[in-house]
C-alpha positions, 0 to 999 in steps of 0.5 A: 354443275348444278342440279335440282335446288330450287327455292321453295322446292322440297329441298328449301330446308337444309341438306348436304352439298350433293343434295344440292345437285353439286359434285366435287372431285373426281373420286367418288363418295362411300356408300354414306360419304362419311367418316364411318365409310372407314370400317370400325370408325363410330361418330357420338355427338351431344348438342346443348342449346339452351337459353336466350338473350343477354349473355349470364357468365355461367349460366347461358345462353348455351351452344356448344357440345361434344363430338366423339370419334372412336375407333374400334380396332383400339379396342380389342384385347385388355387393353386399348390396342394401338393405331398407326398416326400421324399429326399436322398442324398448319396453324398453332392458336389452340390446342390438341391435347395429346398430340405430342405422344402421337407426333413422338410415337405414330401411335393413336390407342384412344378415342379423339373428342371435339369440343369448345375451347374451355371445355377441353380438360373436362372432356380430357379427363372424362375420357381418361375415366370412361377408359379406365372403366372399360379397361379395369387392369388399367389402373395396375398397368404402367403405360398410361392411355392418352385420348387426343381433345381437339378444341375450338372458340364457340364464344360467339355463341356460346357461354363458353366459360361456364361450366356446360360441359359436363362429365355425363355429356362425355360419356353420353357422346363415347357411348352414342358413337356408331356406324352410319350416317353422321349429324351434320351442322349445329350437332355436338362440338359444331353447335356454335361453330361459325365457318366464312361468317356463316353458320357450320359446325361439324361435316364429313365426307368420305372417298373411295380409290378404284380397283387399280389404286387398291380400293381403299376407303378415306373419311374425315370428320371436320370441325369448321369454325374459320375464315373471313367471307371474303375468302371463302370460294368453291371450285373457282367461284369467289362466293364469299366476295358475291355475299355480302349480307348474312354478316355475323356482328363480329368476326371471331378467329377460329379454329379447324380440327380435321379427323382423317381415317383410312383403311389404307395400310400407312406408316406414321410417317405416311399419315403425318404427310397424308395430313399436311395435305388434308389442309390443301382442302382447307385452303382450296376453299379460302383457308390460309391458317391465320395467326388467330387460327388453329388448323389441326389435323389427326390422320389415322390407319386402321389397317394395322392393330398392335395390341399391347398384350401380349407384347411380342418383340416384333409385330408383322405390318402390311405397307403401302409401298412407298410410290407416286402411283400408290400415295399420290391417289390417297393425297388427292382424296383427302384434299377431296374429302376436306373440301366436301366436309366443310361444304356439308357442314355450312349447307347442312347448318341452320341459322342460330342466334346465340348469346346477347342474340347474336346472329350466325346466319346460315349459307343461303342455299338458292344464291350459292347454287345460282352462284356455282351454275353461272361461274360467279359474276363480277365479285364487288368487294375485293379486299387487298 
């Protein structure tokens, strides 16, 4: 339903999707409708824009950064304790540095960074160093600390071969990381993102389970740099097919990478399936994991910590039992969740123009919300 957005009303300038008098789903937001709803969850960002006009390989234009997501249950004790997890991936084109060894274990023990394609062995290898300082004995310690680096293509915008990216800006970005609301948008590794052709870059958004399903929290952080426009919809109105302007000069396939936290008390294998369906967000919204694409998504639970010292030989865990009625209500609010991440971050991105002034328009905010409130219209460009 559409609420209150007016153009040249006081909500003119950008602002997330609720903002906008719209809701989605049926289970209701956390008290921020973010990621950090999930107690011990901190979001860093760094943005970096600089520089305009003709593309300078190594020099500029820059826009792109680094987003952070860590956990403060991985770090209790001398060394990083250990979260279960669980990974899905929809489509392959990129890579998620790390994911093998959570795949293999169902263990996640450091943070997850986000950053451009290039810049993902920097941003790996800064952790591993800001890690070690934080954990002297690791270095004397046979059982190496692994972060989780999710990549996507800002090359649209950005210089992405040079060289911006620098340690500091890592550690900047693990240090910045709290609790709160989260910068939504053109932030951090979302700077040069581009989502259905128009500006996005980093969103989130968070559920909350009534008393009956156990009141558990679910956030995710995603960021958003896929699909074609004639593909993007909400909730049934074929958006993307009603705006045709606002055209970037070319389409780049890119990437998604979602971070799902849940204090709900999962087992890895549990989260593997709570992150297959975290992608159904992504294709309600128009999604369909192209073969240029990369769909990536970490699913974590902070309900259970096992610290590596000391070491018992067993560890009690709590479990959600294994039960339509118990599992089913967590399927649906990631797909939620997904869905209304993305949204805020194409409605909370402002248009950018990048290298060589190549243009990312933002999502006209008047049109989309007259769009939704009459069901759409006849869609013109249908594309077979």
């Amino acid at each position: 339903m559409a609420g209150p957005f007016r153009e040249g009303s006081k909500l003119e300038g950008r602002c997330r999707f609720r903002d906008l008098g719209l809701e989605l789903g049926a289970y209701r937001p956390g008290p921020l409708n973010a990621i950090t709803d999930v107690p011990g969850v901190r979001v860093g960002h760094v943005t970096l824009i600089e520089g305009e006009g003709p593309l300078v390989p190594g020099r500029g234009p820059v826009r792109t950064g680094v987003t952070a997501v860590v956990f403060e249950q991985c770090r209790q004790g001398p060394l990083p304790a250990r979260l279960f997890a669980g990974i899905h991936v929809l489509s392959g084109a990129g890579d998620l540095s790390g994911a093998t060894q959570v795949a293999d274990w169902g263990l996640l023990e450091a943070p997850v960074l986000l950053a451009n394609t290039m810049a993902a062995g920097i941003v790996r290898d800064a952790c591993i160093r800001w890690i070690a300082e934080h954990y002297p004995d690791m270095p004397t310690f046979h059982d190496p600390v692994v972060p989780v680096v999710g990549e996507c293509d800002d090359s649209y915008l950005n210089d992405m071969a040079g060289p911006h990216v620098t340690e500091a800006h890592v550690r900047q970005a693990l240090e910045a990381a709290s609790t709160g609301p989260v910068a939504e948008g053109s932030v951090g590794a979302g700077t040069g993102m581009v989502t259905f052709e128009f500006k996005a870059g980093i969103g989130t958004a968070s559920r909350v389970l009534d008393q009956d399903r156990g009141e558990y929290t679910l956030g995710v952080l995603v960021l958003a740099n896929f699909g074609d426009r004639h593909r993007f919809t909400v909730q049934g109105v074929p958006v993307g097919r009603l705006i045709r302007d606002l055209l970037p000069r070319d389409h780049v396939e890119g990437s998604s990478v979602t971070v799902l936290a849940t204090d709900a008390p999962l087992l890895p294998h549990q989260l593997t399936a709570l992150a297959r369906r975290a992608t159904l967000g992504l294709g309600r919204l128009g999604s369909y994991g192209s073969f240029g694409s990369g769909e990536f998504v970490v699913a974590v639970s902070t309900a259970n910590v096992l610290p590596r010292v000391p070491s018992p030989r067993t560890f009690p865990v709590e479990v959600l039992g294994p039960s339509r009625s118990r599992i089913n209500p967590l399927f649906e609010a990631a797909i939620e969740a997904v869905e209304e991440a993305v949204l805020n971050a194409l409605c909370a991105a402002e248009t950018m123009v990048g290298r060589d002034d190549n243009p990312a328009y933002a999502l006209p905010l008047g049109r989309f919300v007259e769009l939704l409130s009459r069901g759409g219209g006849p869609a013109t460009d249908r594309r077979g």
